[in-house]
N, C-alpha and C positions, 0 to 999 in steps of 0.2 A: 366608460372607464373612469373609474377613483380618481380623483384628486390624490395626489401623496400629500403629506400632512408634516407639518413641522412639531419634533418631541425636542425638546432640551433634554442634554444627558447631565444629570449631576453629577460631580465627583466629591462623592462624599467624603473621601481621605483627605482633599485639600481645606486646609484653613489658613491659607493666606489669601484673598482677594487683589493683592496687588504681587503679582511676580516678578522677579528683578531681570531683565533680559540685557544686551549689549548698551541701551542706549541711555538705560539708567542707571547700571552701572558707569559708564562712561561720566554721568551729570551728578552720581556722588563723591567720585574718585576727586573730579573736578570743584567742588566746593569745599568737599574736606582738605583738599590741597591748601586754597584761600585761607578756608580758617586755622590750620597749621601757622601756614603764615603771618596772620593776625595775631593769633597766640605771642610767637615767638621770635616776629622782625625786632621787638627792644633790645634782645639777646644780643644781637650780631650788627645793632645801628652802631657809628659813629656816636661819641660820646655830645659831638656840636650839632646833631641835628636835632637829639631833645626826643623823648618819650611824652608822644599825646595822643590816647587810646581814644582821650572825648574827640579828636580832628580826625581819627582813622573810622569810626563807629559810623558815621553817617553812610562813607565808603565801603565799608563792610556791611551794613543794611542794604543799600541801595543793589549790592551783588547778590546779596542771599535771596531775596524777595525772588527777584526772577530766575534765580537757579532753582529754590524751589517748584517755582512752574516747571521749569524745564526738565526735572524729578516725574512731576506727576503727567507731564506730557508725554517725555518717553516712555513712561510706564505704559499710559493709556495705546504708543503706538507698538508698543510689545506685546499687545493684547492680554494683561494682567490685572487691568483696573476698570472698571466702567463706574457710574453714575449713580450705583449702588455704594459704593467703596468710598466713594468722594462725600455720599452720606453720613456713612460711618465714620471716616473722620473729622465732619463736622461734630459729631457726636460727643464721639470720647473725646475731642478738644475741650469741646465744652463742658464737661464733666471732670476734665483736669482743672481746666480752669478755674472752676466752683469749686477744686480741693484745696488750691493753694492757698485761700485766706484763711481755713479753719486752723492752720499751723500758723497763721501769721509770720512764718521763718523765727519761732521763739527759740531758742537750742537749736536750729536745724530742725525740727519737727515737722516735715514738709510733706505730705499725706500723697499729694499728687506723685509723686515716684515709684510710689507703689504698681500705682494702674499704670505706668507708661513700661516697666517692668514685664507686667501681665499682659499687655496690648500690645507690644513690641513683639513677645516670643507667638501669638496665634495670630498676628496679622504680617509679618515678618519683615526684614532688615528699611524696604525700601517705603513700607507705609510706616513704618516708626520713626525714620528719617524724615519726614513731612510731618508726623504727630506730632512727635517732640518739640519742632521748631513753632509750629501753627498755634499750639498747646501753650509755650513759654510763651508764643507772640499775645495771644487772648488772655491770659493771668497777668501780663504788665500792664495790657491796659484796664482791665478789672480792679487790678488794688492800685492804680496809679504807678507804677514800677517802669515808666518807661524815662530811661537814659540812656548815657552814652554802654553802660554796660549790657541793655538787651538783647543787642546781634549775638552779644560771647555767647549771654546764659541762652539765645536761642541756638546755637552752634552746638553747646556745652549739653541740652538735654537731649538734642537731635543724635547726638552718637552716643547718649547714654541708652535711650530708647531702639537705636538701630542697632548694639549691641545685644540686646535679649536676643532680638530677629536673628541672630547669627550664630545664636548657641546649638549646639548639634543635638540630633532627637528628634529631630521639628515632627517627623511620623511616624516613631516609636516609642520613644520616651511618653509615659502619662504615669499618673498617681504621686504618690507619695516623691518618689524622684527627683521625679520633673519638680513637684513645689521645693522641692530638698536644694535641687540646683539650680532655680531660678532665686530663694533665698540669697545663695549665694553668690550669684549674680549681682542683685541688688546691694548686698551688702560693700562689696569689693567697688561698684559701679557710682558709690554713694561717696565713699572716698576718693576717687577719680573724680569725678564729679567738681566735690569741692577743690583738688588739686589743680584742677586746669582752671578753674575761675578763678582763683589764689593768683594764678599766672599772668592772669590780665590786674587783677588788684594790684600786686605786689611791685610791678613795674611801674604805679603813678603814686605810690607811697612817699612821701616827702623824705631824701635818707636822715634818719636818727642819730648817725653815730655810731652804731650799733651795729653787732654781727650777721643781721639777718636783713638787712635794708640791701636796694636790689642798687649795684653802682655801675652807671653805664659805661662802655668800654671795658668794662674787667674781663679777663676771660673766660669765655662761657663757663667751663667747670667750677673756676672759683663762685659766681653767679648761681651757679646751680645747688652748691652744698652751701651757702646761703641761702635758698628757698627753702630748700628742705629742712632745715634748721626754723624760716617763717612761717612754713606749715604747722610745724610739730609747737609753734609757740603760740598762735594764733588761733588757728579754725581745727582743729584735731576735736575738741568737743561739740563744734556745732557739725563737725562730718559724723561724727560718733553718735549725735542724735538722728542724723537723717538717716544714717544705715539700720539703727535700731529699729526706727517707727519701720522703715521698707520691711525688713527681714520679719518684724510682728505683724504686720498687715498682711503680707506675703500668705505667712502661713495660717493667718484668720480666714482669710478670706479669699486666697489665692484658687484652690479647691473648684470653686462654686462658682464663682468671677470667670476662671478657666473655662469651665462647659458650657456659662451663658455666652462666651465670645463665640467659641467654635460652636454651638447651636444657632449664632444671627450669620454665622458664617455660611453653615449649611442653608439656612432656611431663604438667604438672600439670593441661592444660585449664583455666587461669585466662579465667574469663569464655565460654565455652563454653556456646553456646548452645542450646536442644534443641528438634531438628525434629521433627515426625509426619509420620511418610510411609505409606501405604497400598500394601503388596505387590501387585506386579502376578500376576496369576494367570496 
């Protein structure tokens, strides 16, 4: 009598290698809570207890780091990730990483957004949430970027990256479209982007004087059309540069970037499931 034999069944429709199931959703919900609150505890602190993002930054490192384990763990226990997938994101890390110095941040001209853009939408929300952070974490230590501001900006590209993952289409949307509204994506997610790092800036800004300086204890809304007011006088053109390059790189190279993802996605058997079958004699 045969041996039955083990087949891997491909599913060629999937191109995400990491699937989001109860217990990683559970470990995003939970850390984007965290950095919410990192964001925005200066808003609503007591004016005597003082705004110091460099004395909370270590405490918001030391939480991210193992949250994100706990991201890629319960991924791996919802059977959406294996040892393939944890490749790849060493990969596109490091190929982000190697994009951030070619812009040096001159105008915002920051290349790497593009690809976390493109990487996000065919690897989807919960491998883009680990890219984005892993990706910011390896570009700080590469051009020397590492201070009290790296947990934000790893926070701040983590949902810029897990955003593409969440856009709807994920297995109908392709062509012209798909790059149309992943464009726009980037574009909108570039200014957000810059908005929520402003949020950490603009709280340890020495006050001026001035209409747009961030005054502790005032009330939140007066605080808030004060930021927006610091936005629009400050970083509006280095956001404007970084939406440009995304939305031109987008559509240069979005195309072609797109079918070599989803081609290392197919070819890697992500999620590949293994039949027994009994040889017919």
């Amino acid at each position: 009598m045969s041996e039955p034999t083990a087949h891997p069944t491909h599913r060629t429709h999937r191109t995400r290698p990491i699937r989001l199931g109860p217990r990683a959703i559970a470990a995003l919900v939970l850390i984007s809570a965290i950095g919410v609150a990192a964001f925005g505890w200066p808003l609503f602190a007591d004016p005597s207890f003082g705004v110091a993002h460099e004395k909370d930054a270590p405490w918001l490192f030391g939480a991210l780091l193992p949250l994100l384990v706990a991201v890629v763990v319960a991924t791996i226990a919802d059977s959406g990730m294996d040892a393939k997938a944890v490749a790849m994101l060493g990969v596109l890390a490091a190929v982000g990483a190697a994009l951030r110095p070619l812009g040096a941040g001159t105008a915002g001209l920051e290349p790497m957004f593009f690809l976390m853009v493109l990487s996000g939408r065919v690897l989807g929300p919960g491998f883009g949430f680990v890219l984005g952070s892993v990706t910011m974490f390896a570009s700080a230590l590469l051009t020397g970027g590492v201070g009290p501001w790296m947990p934000f900006q790893m926070l701040s590209l983590a949902w810029f990256t897990m955003g593409a993952g969440l856009l709807p289409g994920q297995d109908r949307l392709r062509g012209r479209a798909e790059v149309l509204m992943l464009a726009a994506y980037g574009c909108v997610a570039a200014f957000a982007y810059g908005t929520v790092m402003n949020l950490y800036g603009w709280t340890i800004v020495p006050p001026a004087g001035s209409g747009i300086s961030f005054v502790a204890g005032d009330p939140v809304h007066e605080n808030l059309v004060r930021f927006v007011a610091y936005c629009l006088a400050t970083s509006l053109g280095w956001d404007l540069g970084r939406a440009v390059l995304t939305v031109a790189l987008t559509f240069a190279v979005g195309p072609t970037l797109l079918k070599a993802l989803r081609r290392a996605t197919r070819r890697a058997a992500f999620e590949a499931q293994v039949t027994f079958e009994v040889p017919k004699e």
